[in-house]
C-alpha positions as CSV (number, residue, x, y, z in Angstrom):
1,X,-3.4,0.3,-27.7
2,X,-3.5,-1.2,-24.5
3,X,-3.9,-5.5,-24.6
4,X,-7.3,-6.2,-23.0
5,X,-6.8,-8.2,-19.6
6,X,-8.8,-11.9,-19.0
7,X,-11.6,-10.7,-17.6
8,X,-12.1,-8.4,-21.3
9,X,-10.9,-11.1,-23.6
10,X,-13.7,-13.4,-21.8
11,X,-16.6,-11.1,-22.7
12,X,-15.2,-11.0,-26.0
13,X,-16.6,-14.7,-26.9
14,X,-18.6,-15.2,-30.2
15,X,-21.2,-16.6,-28.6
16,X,-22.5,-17.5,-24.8
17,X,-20.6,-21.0,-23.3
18,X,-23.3,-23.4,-23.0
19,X,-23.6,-24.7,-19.5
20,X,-25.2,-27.8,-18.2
21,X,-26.1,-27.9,-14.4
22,X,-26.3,-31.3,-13.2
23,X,-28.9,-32.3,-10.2
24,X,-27.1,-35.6,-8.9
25,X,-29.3,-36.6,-6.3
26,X,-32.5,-38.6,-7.1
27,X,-33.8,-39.7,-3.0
28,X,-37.0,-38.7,-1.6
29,X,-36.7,-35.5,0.4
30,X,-33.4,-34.9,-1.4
31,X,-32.0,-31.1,-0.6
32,X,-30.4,-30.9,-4.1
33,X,-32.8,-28.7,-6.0
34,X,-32.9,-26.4,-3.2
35,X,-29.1,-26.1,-3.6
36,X,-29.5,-25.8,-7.5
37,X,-32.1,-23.1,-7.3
38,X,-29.2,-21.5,-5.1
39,X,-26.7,-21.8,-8.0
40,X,-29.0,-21.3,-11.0
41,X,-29.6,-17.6,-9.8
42,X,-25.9,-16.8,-10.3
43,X,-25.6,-19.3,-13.4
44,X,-28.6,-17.6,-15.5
45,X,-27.5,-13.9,-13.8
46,X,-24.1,-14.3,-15.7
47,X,-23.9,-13.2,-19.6
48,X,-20.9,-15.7,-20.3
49,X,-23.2,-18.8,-20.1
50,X,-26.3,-19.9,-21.8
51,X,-27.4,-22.6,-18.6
52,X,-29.8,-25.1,-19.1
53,X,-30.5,-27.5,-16.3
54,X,-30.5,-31.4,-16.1
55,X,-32.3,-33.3,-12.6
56,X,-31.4,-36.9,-12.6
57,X,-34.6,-37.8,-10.9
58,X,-36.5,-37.1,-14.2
59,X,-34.4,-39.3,-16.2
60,X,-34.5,-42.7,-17.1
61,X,-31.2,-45.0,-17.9
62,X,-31.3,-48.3,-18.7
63,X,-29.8,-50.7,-15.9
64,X,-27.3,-52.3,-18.5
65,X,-24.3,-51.2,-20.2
66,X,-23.8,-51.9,-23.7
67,X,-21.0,-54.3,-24.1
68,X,-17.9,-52.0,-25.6
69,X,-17.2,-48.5,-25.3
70,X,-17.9,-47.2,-28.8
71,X,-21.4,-48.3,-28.2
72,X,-21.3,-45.5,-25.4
73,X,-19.5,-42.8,-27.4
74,X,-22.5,-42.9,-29.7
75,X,-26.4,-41.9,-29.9
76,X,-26.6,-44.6,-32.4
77,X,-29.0,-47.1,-31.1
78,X,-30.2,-45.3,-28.4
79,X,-33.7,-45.4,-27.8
80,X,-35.4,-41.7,-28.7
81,X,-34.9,-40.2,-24.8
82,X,-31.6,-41.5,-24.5
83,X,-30.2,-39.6,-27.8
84,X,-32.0,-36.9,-26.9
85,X,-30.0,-37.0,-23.6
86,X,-26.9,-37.6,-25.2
87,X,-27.3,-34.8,-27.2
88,X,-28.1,-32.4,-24.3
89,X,-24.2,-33.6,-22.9
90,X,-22.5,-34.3,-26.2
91,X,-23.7,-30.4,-27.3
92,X,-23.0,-28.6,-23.6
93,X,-19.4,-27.0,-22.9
94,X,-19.5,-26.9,-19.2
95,X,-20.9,-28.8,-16.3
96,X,-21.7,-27.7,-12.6
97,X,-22.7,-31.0,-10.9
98,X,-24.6,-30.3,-7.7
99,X,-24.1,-33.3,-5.4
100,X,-24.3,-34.5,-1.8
101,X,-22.3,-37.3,0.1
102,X,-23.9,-40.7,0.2
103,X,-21.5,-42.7,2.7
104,X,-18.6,-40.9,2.0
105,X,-18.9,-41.0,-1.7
106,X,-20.9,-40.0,-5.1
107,X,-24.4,-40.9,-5.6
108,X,-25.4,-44.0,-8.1
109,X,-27.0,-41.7,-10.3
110,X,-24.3,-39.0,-11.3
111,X,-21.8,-42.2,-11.3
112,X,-24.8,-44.4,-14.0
113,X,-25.1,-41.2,-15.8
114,X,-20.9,-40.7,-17.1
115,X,-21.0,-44.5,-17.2
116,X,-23.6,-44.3,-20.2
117,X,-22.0,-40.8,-22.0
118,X,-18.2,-41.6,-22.3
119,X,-17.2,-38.8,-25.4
120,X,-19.9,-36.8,-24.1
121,X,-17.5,-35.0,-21.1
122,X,-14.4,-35.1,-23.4
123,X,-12.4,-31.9,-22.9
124,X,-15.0,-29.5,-21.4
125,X,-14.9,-28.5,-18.0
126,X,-16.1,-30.0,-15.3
127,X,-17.3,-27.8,-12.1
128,X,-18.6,-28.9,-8.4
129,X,-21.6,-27.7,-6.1
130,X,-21.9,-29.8,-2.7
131,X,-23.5,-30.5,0.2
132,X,-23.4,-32.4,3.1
133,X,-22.7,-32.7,7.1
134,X,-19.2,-31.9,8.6
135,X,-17.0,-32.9,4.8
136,X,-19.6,-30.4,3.0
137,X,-19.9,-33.0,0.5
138,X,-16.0,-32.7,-0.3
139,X,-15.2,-36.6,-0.1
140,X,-17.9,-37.3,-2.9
141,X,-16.4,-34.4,-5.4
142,X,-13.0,-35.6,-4.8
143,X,-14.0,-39.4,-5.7
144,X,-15.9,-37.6,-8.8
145,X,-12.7,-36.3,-10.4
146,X,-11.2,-39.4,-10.4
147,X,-13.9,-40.8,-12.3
148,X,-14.1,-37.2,-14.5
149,X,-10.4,-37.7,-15.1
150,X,-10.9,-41.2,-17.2
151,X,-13.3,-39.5,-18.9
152,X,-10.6,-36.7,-20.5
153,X,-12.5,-33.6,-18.6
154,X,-10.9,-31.2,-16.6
155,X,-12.1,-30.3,-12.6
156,X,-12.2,-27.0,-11.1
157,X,-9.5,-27.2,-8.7
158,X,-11.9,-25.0,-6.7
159,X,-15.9,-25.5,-5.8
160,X,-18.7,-24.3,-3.7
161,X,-19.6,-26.3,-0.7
162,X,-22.5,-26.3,1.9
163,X,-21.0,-28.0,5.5
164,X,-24.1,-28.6,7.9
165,X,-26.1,-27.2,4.8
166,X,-29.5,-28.1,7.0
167,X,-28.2,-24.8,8.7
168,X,-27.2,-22.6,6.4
169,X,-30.8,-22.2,4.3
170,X,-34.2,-21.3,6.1
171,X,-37.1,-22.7,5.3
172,X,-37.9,-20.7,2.0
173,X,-34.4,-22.3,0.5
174,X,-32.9,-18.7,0.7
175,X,-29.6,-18.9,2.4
176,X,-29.5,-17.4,5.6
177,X,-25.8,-15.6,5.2
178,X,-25.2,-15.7,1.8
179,X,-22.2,-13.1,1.5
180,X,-19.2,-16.3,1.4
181,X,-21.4,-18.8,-0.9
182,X,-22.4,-16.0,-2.9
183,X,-18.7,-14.7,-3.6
184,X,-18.0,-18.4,-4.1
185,X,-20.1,-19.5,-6.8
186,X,-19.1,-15.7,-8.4
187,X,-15.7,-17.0,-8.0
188,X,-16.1,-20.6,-9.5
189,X,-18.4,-19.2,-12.8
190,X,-15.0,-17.0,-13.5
191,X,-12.9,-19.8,-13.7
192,X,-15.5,-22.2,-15.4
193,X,-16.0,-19.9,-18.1
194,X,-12.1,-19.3,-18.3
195,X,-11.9,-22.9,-18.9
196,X,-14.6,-23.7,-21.0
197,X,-14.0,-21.2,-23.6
198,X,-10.4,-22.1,-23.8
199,X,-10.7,-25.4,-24.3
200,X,-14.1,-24.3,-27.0
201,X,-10.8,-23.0,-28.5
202,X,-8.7,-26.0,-28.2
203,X,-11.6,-28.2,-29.7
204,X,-12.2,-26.4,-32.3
205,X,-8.4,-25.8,-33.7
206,X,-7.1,-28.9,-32.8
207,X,-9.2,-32.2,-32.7
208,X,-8.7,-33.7,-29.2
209,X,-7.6,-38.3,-29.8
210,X,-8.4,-39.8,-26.6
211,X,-6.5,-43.1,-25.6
């Protein structure tokens, strides 16, 4: 009998990989949901994932820190919303964070948001979406994986970007050629799900001891 190849062996998964799509951008006017509306037609149009969606504008986290990092690797003491958040992270296997460029860098929120879920992001894969003027939104995504990396998750070497994105959807949010994003996003689901249900595998055979 023939070995099945990747693609087979993917399909094969017990169950769909449970994907989070992150909305990083909070400002009034933002573009971001137009660009996740983009994405979550793919996301929800491919049978490996079970997505679910998270839009930072809609949550609430508390200015302050707790003092240590156990304190953040736990629900415990959270008020009600925040363990329901942390459960939403703690219990998804993949993330796709859709972000623009704020002065050549990450936006508050997505940065306030890991700062409060530390365990949360630990081994699961970590995926981009971005947006922005000539950089596409590149120079914020490449700051995120530094800040992904202390957090023991693993970036997509490759992501979907939107450079002048003010010119690339009409006015209905429908992209006006869609053909290169479209194969994109196709392109960066196949390795996300390659990813997260390896290291589902990894999780679950060998308990993961971060430093």
């Amino acid at each position: 009998m023939r070995a099945a190849n990747s693609s087979q062996r993917l399909t094969m998964s017990p169950s769909p990989l449970k994907l989070l799509v992150i909305t990083a951008s909070v400002r009034e006017g933002r573009f971001g949901t137009v660009v996740t509306r983009w994405f979550a037609s793919h996301a929800r149009n491919n049978e490996r994932f079970e997505t679910t969606f998270l839009d930072l504008a809609e949550v609430q986290l508390p200015e302050q820190l707790p003092p240590t990092i156990e304190a953040l690797s736990t629900a415990e003491g959270r008020s009600p919303e925040m363990r329901e958040l942390f459960a939403r992270l703690d219990d998804a296997e993949a993330f796709v964070i859709v972000t623009p460029e704020y002065n050549h860098g990450y936006t508050a929120s997505i940065k306030h948001l890991i700062d409060w879920h530390f365990s949360p992001w630990r081994c699961k894969p970590v995926a981009f979406v971005s947006y922005g003027g000539i950089s596409g939104g590149l120079r914020a995504v490449e700051q995120l994986r530094l800040v992904f990396s202390e957090m023991h998750a693993a970036t997509l070497r490759d992501s979907v970007s939107f450079d002048r994105f003010w010119e690339k959807f009409d006015e209905t949010g429908a992209l006006i050629d869609p053909q290169e994003p479209d194969q994109a996003a196709a392109a960066l689901l196949e390795t996300l799900s390659w990813w997260a249900l390896t290291l589902r595998r990894g999780r679950a055979q060998l308990p993961y001891r971060a430093q």
